[in-house]
C-alpha positions in Angstrom: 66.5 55.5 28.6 69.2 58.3 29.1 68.1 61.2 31.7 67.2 64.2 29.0 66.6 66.6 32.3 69.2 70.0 32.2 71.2 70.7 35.3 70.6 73.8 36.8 74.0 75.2 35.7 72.6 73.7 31.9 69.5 75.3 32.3 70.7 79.4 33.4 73.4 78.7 30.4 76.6 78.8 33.1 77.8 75.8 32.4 79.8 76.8 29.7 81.1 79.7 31.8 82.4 77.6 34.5 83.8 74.7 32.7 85.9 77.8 31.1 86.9 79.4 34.5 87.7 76.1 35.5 89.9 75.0 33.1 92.0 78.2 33.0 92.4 78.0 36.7 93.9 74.6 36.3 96.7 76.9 33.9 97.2 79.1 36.7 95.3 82.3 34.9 95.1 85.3 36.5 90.9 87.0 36.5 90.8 90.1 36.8 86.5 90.2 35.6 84.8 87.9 38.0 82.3 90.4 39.6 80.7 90.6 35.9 80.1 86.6 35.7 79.6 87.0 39.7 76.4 89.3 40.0 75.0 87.9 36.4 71.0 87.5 36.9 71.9 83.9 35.8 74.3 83.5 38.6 72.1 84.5 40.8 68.9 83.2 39.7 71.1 79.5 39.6 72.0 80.5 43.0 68.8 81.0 44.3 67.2 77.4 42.8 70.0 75.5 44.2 69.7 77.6 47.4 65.8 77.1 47.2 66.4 73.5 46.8 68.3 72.8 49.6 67.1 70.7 52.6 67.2 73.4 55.0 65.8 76.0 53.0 62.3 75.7 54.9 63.7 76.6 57.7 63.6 80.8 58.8 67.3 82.7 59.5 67.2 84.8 62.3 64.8 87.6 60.4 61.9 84.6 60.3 62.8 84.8 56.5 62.6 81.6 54.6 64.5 81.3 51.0 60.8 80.5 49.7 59.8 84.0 50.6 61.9 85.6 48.6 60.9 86.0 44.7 64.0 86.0 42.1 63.4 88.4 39.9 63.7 91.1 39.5 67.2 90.9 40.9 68.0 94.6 41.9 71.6 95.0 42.8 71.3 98.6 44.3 74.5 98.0 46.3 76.7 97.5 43.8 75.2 100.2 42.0 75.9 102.6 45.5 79.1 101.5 45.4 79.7 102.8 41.4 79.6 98.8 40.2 78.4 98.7 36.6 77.6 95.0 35.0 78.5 95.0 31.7 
């Protein structure tokens, strides 16, 4: 029986994204828009799960912060918008 499950990439819809930046890299193509496909709630919410679901994720960072203590959503990106960033 073939595995039906979606990758994570499948399942936040990047995949499609990053099978294209991948192949233009392999033509050498300049980017000049990352930050947009960068700080994309489904970049970072893929982020987040594979983060989440890493071995070591249990364990606390120097704040005594675990991964699992931080909630997804809703993604704020204040600092880009400090800095004059707009997604879009």
């Amino acid at each position: 029986m073939k595995n039906t499950r979606l990758s994570h990439a499948e399942y936040y819809g990047m995949t499609e994204k990053l099978d294209k930046l991948f192949a233009e890299s392999k033509e050498n193509n300049i980017f000049t828009n990352l930050m947009s496909i960068i700080t994309s709630n489904d970049n970072i919410l893929l982020a987040y799960r594979n983060i989440k679901r890493n071995n070591g994720s249990a364990t606390a960072g120097e704040d005594k912060v675990t991964i699992r203590q931080h909630a997804p959503t809703p993604i704020k990106f204040s600092w880009l918008a400090e800095c004059g960033w707009k997604n879009g």
